[in-house]
N, C-alpha and C positions, 0 to 999 in steps of 0.2 A: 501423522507419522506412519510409515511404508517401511514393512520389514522384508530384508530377502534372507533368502532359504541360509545363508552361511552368517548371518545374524547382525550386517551391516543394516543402520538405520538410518532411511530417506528423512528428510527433514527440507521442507518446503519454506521458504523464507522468505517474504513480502517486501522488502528494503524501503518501504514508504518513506515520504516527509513528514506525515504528519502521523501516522500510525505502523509501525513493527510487526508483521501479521505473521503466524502460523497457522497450521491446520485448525488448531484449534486455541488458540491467543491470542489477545490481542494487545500493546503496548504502547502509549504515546512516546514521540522522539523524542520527548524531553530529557536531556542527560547534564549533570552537572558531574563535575570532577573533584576528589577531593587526596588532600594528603593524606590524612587521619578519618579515625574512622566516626562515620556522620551519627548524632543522637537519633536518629528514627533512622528502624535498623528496613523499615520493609525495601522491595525491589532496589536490593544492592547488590551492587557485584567488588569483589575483589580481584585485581589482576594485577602482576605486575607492580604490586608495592602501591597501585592507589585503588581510591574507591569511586563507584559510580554510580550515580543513583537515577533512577528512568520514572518518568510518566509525567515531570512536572513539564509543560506547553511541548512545544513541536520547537522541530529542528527548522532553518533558513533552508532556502531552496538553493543547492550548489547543481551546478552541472558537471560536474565531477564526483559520484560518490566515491572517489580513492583518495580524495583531496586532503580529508584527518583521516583519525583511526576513528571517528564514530560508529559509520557504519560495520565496522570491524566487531567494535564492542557489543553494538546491535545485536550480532550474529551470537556471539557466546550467551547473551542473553535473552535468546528466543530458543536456540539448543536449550538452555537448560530450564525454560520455561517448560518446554515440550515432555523432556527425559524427567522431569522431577515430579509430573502429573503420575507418569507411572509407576513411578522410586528406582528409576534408576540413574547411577550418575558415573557411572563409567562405559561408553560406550564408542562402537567404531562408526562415522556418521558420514552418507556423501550427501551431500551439500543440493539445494535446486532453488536455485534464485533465480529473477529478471534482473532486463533494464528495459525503461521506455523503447518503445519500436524503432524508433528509428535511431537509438545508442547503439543499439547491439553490436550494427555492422562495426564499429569504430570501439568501441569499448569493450567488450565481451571477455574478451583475453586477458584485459589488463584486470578488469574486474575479478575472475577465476582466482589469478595471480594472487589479488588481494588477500581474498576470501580465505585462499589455501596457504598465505604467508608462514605458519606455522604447522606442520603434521601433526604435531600433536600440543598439547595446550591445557595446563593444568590451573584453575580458578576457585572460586569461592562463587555462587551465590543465594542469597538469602543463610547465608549461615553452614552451606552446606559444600561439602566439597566434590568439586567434576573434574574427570580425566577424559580427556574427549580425543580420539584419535582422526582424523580428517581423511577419508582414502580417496577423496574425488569431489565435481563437484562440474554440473552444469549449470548456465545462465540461456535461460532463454526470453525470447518477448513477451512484456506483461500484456496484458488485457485475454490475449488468445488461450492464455491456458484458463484462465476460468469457466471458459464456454467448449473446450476442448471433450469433457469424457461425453456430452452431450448434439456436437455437433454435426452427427446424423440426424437426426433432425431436420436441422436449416431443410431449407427449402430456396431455392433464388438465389436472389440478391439479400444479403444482410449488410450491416456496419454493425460495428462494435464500438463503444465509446468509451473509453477504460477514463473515468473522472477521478483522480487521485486528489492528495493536499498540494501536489506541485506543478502537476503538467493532464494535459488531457490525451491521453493517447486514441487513435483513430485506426480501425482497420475494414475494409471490404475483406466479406467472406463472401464467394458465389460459388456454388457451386458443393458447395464444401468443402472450398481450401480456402486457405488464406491468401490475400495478395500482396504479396509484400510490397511492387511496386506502388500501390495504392493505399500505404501507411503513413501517416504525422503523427507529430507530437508537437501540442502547441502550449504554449506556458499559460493554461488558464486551469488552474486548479481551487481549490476548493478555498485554500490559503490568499487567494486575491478578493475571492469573496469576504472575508474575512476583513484583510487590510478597509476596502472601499469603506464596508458598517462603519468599523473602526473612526476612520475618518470622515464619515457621514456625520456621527453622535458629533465628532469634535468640532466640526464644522456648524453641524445647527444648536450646541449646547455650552460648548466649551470645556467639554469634560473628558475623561479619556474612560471608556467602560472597557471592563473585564473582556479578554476574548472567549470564556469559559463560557460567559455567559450568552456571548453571541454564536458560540459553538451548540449549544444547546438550544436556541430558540433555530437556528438551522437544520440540526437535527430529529427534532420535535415538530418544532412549529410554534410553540409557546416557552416564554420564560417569563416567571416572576417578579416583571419591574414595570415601570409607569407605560401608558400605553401611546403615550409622545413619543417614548424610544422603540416600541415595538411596531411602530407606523414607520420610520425608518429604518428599522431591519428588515420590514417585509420589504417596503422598496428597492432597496436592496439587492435582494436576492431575487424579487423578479427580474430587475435588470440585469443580475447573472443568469437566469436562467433563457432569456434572452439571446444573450451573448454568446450562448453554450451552443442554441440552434443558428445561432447568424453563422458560427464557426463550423458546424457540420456542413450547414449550407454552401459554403467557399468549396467543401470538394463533393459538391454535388448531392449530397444526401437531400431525398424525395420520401417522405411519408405515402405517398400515393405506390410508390415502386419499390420500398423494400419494407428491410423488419428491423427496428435500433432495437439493441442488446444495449444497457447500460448498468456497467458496473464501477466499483469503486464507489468512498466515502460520496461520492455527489449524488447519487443517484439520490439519496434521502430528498437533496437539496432540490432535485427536478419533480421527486414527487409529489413535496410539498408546495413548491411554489411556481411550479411551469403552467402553463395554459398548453395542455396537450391533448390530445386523442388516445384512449392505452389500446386501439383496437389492433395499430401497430408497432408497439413500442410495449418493450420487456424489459423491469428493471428488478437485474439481481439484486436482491438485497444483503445477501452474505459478503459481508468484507472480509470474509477470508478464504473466498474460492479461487483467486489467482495461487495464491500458497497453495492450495488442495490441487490444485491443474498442474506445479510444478512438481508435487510428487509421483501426482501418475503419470506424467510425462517422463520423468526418470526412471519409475517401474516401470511402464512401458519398453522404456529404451534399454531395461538389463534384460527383461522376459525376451527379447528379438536377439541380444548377443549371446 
């Protein structure tokens, strides 16, 4: 969180599938909805006469985030994730979120729209009450801002591989700007590696396993069960990690001619189980430096008005 001189607070906000980021939070999509209020009181929000409770699995991959109010409710509960760290819960906040690269041009506006549905917006959560005033609010492209306070640097040719739980965003940086002409977003996220295990196990076992637990032996590298199932999740996920370079490869990405930047939850995924060279290849491992790049890109952008 990003304070300006008249005491509006920046608030950087990740809009993942699989994970809800701020500066410094992190939350899975899981969201269930309730009428009455639920027996386990942790991460809940009250809005609006119902209750909502986060972190239990990940949200389905829509290409619309306007589509329900989830990501809506997202939003009230990363604001007061962020404002409750400090103790405060009344506060004026503008807004800095993405969308995948290549939404932005097509989405951006309606997104905003979303976000801003309400100016102001009074809640409960964990027990606690927030009055949150909305005065603004930009969307910009994810991957680019994580690499953005640092991007003097670069040198060349780069790519950026922004690996989420739903889509893999792509971008050339040469130079030291970004090219927008030379950005995708392809549906290979973290969440397809997932599905394959998933059905790997049910295929050679007949059983159906936890995806918790396949979350964790991708994140890791080890999990706690027989090692017939951990012989197919490593296969697995080399054959994602495969996939990841066969797709860089289609728009030309060379280890020999540039430098990959890779962030987002996959990168865990590439460093565990890729067959690579790190001589040229950089993997953030902070999942929440796109949210930290969309603050200072909003500070940036009041400090110049």
């Amino acid at each position: 969180m990003r304070e300006l001189k008249n005491g509006v607070k920046i608030i950087g906000i990740d809009h993942g599938y699989g994970n809800i980021k701020t500066a410094n939070t992190v939350t899975p999509t899981g969201i269930n909805s309730y009428s009455a209020e639920p027996i386990f009181q942790d991460n809940i929000l009250e809005y609006n006469g119902r209750y909502y409770r986060f972190g239990e699995g990940h949200k389905d991959f829509i290409s619309d985030k306007t589509a329900d109010d989830d990501f809506y409710i997202f939003t009230l509960m990363a604001a007061a994730r962020e404002l409750s760290r400090i103790g405060i819960y009344e506060a004026k906040i503008y807004l800095a979120a993405g969308l995948p690269l290549t939404w932005v041009r097509t989405q951006r506006e309606h997104f905003r729209e979303y976000l801003m549905r309400n100016k102001t917006v009074d809640f409960k959560f964990n027990g606690s009450s927030f009055h949150i005033e909305f005065v603004g609010c930009s969307v910009y492209p994810q991957g680019y801002p994580a690499v953005v306070e640092f991007i003097k640097e670069f040198k060349g040719t780069n790519i950026l591989a922004d690996i989420g739980n739903g889509t893999m965003n792509i971008l050339y940086i040469r130079n030291k700007k970004p090219i927008e002409s030379s950005s995708w977003t392809e549906k290979l996220g973290v969440n397809q590696l997932v599905i394959k295990a998933r059905n790997a196990v049910m295929d050679s076992f007949g059983i159906v396993i936890d995806e918790s637990i396949i979350e964790q032996y991708i994140r890791f590298g080890k999990a706690d069960i027989l090692e017939k199932y951990l012989e197919i999740l490593n296969r697995t996920a080399v054959e994602y990690t495969k996939d990841i370079f066969s797709a860089l490869k289609k728009y030309e990405y060379s280890p020999d001619l540039m430098k990959l930047y890779i962030i987002g939850g996959g990168g865990c995924i590439i460093k565990n189980f890729a067959d690579y060279s790190s001589e040229n290849i950089e993997i953030i491992s902070d999942i929440c430096a796109t949210a930290k790049g969309y603050e200072y890109l909003a500070y940036m952008q009041f400090r110049r008005d």
